[in-house]
C-alpha positions in Angstrom: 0.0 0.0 0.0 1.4 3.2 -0.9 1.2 6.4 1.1 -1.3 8.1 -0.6 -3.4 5.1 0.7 -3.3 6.2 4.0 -6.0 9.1 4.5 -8.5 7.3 7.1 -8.1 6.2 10.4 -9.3 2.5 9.2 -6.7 2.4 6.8 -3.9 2.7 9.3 -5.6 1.0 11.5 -5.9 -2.2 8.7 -1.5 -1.8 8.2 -0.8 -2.0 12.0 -2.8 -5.1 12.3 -1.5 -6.1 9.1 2.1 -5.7 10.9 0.9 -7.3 14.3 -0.9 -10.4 12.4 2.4 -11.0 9.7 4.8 -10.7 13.2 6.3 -8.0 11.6 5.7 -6.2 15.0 6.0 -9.8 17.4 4.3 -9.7 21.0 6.0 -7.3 23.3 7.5 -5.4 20.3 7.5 -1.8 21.1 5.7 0.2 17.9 7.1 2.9 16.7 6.0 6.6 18.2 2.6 8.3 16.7 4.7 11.0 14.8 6.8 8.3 13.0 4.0 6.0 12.1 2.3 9.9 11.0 5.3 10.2 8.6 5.8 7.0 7.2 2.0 7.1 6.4 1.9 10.6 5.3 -1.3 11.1 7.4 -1.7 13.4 10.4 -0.9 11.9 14.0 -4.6 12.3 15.0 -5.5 9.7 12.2 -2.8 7.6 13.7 -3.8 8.1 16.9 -7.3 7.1 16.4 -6.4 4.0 14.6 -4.1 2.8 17.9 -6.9 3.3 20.5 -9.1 1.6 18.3 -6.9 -1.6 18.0 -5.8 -1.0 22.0 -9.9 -1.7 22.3 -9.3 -5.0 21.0 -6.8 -5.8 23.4 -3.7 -6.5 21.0 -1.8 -3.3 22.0 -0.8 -2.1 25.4 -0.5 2.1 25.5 0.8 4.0 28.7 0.9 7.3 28.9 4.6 8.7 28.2 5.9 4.8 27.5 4.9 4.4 24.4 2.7 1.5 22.7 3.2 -1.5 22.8 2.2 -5.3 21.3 0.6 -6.9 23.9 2.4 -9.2 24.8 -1.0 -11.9 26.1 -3.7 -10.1 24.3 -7.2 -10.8 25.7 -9.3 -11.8 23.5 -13.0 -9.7 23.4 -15.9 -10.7 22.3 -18.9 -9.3 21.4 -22.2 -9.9 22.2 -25.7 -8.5 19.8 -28.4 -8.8 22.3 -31.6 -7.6 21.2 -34.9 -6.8 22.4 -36.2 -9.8 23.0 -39.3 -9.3 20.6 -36.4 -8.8 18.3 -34.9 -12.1 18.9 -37.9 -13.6 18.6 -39.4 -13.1 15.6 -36.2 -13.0 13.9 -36.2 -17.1 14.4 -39.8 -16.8 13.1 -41.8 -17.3 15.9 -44.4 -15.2 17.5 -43.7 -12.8 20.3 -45.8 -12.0 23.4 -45.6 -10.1 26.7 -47.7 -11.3 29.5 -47.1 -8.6 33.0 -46.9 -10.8 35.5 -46.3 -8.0 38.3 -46.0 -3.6 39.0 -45.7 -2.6 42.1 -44.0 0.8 43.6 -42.0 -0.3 46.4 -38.6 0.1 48.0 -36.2 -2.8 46.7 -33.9 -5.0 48.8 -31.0 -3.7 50.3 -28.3 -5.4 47.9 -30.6 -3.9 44.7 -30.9 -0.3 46.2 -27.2 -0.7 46.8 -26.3 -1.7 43.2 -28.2 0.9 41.8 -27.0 3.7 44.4 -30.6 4.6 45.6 -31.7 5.4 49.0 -32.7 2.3 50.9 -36.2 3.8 51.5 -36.9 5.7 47.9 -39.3 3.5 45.9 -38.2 2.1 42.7 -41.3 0.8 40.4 -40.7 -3.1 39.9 -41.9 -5.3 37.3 -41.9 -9.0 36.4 -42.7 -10.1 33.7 -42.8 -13.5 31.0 -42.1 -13.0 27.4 -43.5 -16.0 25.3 -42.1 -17.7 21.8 -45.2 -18.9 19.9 -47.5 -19.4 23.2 -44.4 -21.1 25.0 -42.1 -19.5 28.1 -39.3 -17.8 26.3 -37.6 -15.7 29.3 -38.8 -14.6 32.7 -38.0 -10.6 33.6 -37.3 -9.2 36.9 -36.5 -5.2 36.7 -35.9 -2.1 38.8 -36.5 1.2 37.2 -35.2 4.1 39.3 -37.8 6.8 38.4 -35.6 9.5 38.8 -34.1 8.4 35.3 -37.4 7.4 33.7 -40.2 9.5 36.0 -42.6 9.1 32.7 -42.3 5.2 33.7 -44.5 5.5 36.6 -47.4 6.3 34.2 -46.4 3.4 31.7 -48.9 0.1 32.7 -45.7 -2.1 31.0 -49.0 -4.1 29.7 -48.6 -3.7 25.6 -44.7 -3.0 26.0 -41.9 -4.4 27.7 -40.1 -2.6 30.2 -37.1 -3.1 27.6 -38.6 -1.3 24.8 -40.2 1.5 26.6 -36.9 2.4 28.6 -34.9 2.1 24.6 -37.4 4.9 23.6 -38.0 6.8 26.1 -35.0 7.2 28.4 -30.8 7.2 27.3 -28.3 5.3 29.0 -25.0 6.2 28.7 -23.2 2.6 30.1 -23.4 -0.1 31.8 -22.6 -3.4 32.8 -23.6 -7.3 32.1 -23.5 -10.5 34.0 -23.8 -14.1 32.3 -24.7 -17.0 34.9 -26.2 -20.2 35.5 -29.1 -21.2 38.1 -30.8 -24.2 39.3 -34.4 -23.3 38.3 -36.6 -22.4 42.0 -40.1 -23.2 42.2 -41.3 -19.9 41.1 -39.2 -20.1 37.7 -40.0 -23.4 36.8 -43.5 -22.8 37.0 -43.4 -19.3 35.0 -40.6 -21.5 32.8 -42.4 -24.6 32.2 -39.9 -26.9 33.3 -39.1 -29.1 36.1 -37.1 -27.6 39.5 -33.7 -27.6 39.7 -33.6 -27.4 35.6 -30.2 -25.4 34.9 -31.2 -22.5 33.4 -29.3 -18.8 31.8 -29.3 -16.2 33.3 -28.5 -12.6 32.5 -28.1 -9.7 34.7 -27.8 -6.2 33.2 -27.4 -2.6 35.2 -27.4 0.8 32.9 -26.7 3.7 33.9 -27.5 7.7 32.4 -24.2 9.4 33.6 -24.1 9.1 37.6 -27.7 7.8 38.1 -28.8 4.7 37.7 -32.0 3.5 35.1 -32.6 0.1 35.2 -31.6 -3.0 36.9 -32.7 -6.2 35.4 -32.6 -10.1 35.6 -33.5 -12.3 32.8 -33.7 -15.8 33.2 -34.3 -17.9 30.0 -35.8 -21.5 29.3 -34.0 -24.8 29.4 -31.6 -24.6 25.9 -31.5 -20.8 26.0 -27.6 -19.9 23.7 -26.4 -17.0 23.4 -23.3 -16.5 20.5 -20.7 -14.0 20.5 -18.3 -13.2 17.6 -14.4 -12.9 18.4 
């Protein structure tokens, strides 16, 4: 690739991996400094340096402030997950979707809940549960939080028609967040909403997102026996 190849950030960013893949640059290497790699690509060192934090993302180089970059020398490997709305992922294997409330209820939530979600043991969050269905069968079982000081329009939302999911994605932004992937031994009260017998091992995901400093939702989804999820490395 000649120079004049080099005018977007993905372009670099396809030659260092290029480099790092062929061993050119081997595990531990140290790379050379943004306003060489500028140079020799005759680009400007904020392409360059866009194209490095992109590939440090991915784990496979190591940067530190005033030491340079580096090849990671045991790269961790990330993966990524695509979880949809659950109606989503649903019909997209062809089968129908439906949302049956189960529970909503104002109320203060346990201590290890308000705690996780940096509320006030006493301020009410609005809880729902909830079963989402795949062609008339148990799909997933929903336990959620909202903290109404994110989403205050939610305590005016019956969660009937719409999932707490889908209501929150239009109606209230979330900055990050963080997931949990686990395995339980089905209770009494999830193999009945589940259909399936107790102590079934079942999947379980946790999720908490957050809008800046506050808190907006804290949710447990427990799917049916078989449940897989895939993620691309």
């Amino acid at each position: 690739m000649n120079r004049s190849a080099f005018r977007t950030w993905q372009s670099v960013q396809d030659e260092v991996l290029r480099r790092i893949h062929d061993r050119e640059w081997k595990p531990g290497d140290m790379i050379p400094h943004e306003a060489a790699l500028a140079t020799e690509f005759g680009c400007a060192r904020a392409t360059v340096n866009r194209a490095l934090r992109e590939i440090a993302e991915t784990g496979l180089l190591d940067r530190r402030r005033k030491a340079g970059t580096r090849v990671a020398e045991q790269p961790v490997a990330k993966a990524v997950f695509d979880i949809a709305v659950i109606r989503q992922d649903v019909e997209n294997r062809g089968e129908r979707y439906q949302h049956r409330l189960i529970e909503r209820r104002l109320a203060a939530p346990p201590r290890a809940t308000a705690a996780a979600m940096a509320t006030a043991p006493d301020v009410p969050l609005l809880y729902l549960k909830a079963l989402h269905m795949a062609n008339a069968k148990p799909y997933a079982l929903e336990d959620r939080w909202i903290n109404l000081a994110a989403a205050p329009n939610a305590a005016d939302e019956p969660f009937i028609e719409t999932s707490g999911n889908e209501w929150l994605l239009k109606h209230t932004p979330y900055t990050h967040g963080e997931i949990v992937f686990s395995a339980t031994n089905a209770n009494d009260e999830e193999a009945d909403a589940l259909a399936c017998a107790a102590g079934t091992a079942l999947f379980v995901l946790d999720r908490l997102t957050w809008n800046g400093e506050t808190s907006v939702t804290k949710v447990r989804l427990t799917f049916g026996e078989g449940h897989q999820m895939r993620a691309a490395l």
